[in-house]
Structure formats: C-alpha cells, structure tokens
C-alpha positions in Angstrom: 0.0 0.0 0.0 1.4 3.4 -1.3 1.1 6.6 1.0 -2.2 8.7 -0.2 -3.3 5.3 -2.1 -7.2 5.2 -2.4 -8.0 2.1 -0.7 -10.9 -0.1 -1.5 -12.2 -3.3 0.0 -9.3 -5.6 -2.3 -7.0 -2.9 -0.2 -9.1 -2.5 3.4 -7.6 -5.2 5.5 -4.1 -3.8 4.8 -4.8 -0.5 4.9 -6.8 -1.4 8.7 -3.9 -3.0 9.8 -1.6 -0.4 9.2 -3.7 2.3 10.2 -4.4 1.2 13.9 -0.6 0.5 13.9 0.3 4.0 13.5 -3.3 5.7 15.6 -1.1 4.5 18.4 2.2 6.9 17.5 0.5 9.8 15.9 1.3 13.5 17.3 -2.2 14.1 15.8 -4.9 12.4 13.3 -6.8 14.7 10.7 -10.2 13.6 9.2 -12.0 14.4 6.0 -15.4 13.3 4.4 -16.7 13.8 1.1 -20.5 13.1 0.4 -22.7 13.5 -2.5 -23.8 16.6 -1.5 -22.9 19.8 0.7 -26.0 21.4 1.5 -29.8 21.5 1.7 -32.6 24.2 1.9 -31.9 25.8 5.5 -28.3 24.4 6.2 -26.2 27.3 4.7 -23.9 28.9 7.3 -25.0 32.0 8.7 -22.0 34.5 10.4 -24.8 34.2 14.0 -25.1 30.5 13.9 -23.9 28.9 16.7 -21.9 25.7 17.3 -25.2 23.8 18.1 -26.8 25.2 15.1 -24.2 25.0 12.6 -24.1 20.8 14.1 -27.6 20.9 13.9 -27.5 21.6 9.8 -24.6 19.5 8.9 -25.8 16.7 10.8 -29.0 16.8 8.9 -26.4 16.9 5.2 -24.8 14.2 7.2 -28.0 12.3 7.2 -29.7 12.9 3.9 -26.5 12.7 1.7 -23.8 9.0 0.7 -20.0 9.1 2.4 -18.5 8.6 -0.8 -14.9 8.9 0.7 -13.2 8.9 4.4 -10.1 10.4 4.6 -7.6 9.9 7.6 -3.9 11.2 7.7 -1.8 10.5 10.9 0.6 13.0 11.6 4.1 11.8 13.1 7.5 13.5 14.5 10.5 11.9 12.8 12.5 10.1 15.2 15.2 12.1 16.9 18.7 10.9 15.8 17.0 9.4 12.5 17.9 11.0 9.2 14.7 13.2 8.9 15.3 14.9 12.3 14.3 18.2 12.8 12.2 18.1 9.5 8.3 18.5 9.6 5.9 16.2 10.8 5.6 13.3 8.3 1.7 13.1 7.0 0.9 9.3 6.2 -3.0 9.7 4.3 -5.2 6.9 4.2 -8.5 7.7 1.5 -11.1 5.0 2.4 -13.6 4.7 -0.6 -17.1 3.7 1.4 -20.6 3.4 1.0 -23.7 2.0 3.0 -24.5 -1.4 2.5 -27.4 -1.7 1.0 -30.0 -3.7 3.3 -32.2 -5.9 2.0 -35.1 -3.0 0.9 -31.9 -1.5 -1.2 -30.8 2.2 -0.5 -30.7 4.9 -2.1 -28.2 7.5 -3.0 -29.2 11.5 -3.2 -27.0 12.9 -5.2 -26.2 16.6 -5.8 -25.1 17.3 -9.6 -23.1 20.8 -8.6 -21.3 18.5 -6.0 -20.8 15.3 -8.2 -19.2 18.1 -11.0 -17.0 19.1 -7.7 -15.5 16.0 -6.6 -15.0 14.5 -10.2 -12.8 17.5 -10.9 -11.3 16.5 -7.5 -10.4 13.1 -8.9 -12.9 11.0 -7.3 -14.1 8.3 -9.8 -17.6 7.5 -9.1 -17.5 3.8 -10.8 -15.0 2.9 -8.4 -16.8 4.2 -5.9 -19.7 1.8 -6.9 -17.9 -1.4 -7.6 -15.1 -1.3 -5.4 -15.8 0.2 -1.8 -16.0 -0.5 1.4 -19.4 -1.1 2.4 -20.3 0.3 6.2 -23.5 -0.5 8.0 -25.4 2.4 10.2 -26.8 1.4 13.6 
C-alpha cells in the first residue's frame, strides 16, 4: 500500500492493519469526508449560527447525503537521531472509498449534480466508488 493510495475493500484489510498501527504513534490524526452533496434548503452557514446550530445543519447533510470517501492522515515527529530529524511532521494519508450497504429493501443515494461536478474534478471516480468500496452499515 502506497502513501495517499485510495483504498478499496481488495485494499481495506491492509490499509486497517496499518492504520491502527500507526493511531497508536500519531502527534495528531486529521479527518475528511466527502459526500454526495454539501447542503440542503436551510443548512447554509450563517455568520450568528452557533456551534449547536451549525451541528444541527450538517448533521441533517450528514444524514440525507452517501460518504463517498473517508479520509484519515496520521501526523508523526521523525525520530530524533534518525535521518529526517528536525524536518516536519511526516503526513501518512489513508483515503477509504465507502458506501452504505445496502440492506435488504436496497438504498438509495441523493445525489447533488453541482457536488458530483465538484469531486470528479477532484479526482474521485464514481464507478469505483460503486464497484469497489467498502461497504459500512449504520446502527
């Protein structure tokens, strides 16, 4: 598995195993989310919302929108002594391509075209997407 490498669910046990190796190690771990969509009527950002309301409407976009992609980079200090001393912290990505498994009604995907124009400029390739990710289940 290559650094940045999207990984799909031929690549997921891998990528799991070396992920939880280095959550243990990490100075800090960034997240990222892309879904099929950014907004809904009533969720844009207003300069008076507050924390609680600005949760409030992304959880609803959350909710009515796929995860098309979950991205986690662990952020470590080279070891002192080692060859990349002193240098900055050393990003190690990890781009998990997921989506809901389907139960046994099916599911459906809502899909907004502005933000499907977005993320294919973005790189994200929506037929690997569909054939190859991991598929999560919600509780």
């Amino acid at each position: 598995m290559q650094d940045g490498e999207d990984i799909t669910r031929d690549s997921f046990e891998a990528a799991a195993a070396a992920l939880e190796a280095l959550l243990a190690t990490a100075e800090f771990v960034a997240v990222d989310a892309e879904f099929t969509g950014i907004k809904l009527p009533g969720t844009v950002r207003q300069d008076h919302d507050s924390t609680q309301a600005r949760y409030t409407k992304m959880r609803r976009v959350a909710s009515e929108f796929s995860l098309v992609q979950l991205g986690i980079c662990t952020f470590h200090r080279p070891p002192p002594g080692g060859a990349a001393a002193g240098s900055a912290l050393q990003a190690r990505p990890f781009n998990f391509f997921v989506r809901r498994a389907a139960p046994r009604g099916g599911d459906k995907v809502v899909l907004d075209c502005s933000t499907a124009e977005f993320l294919r400029g973005q790189g994200i390739d929506f037929n690997r997407w569909l054939d190859h990710s991991v598929p999560y289940r919600s509780t």
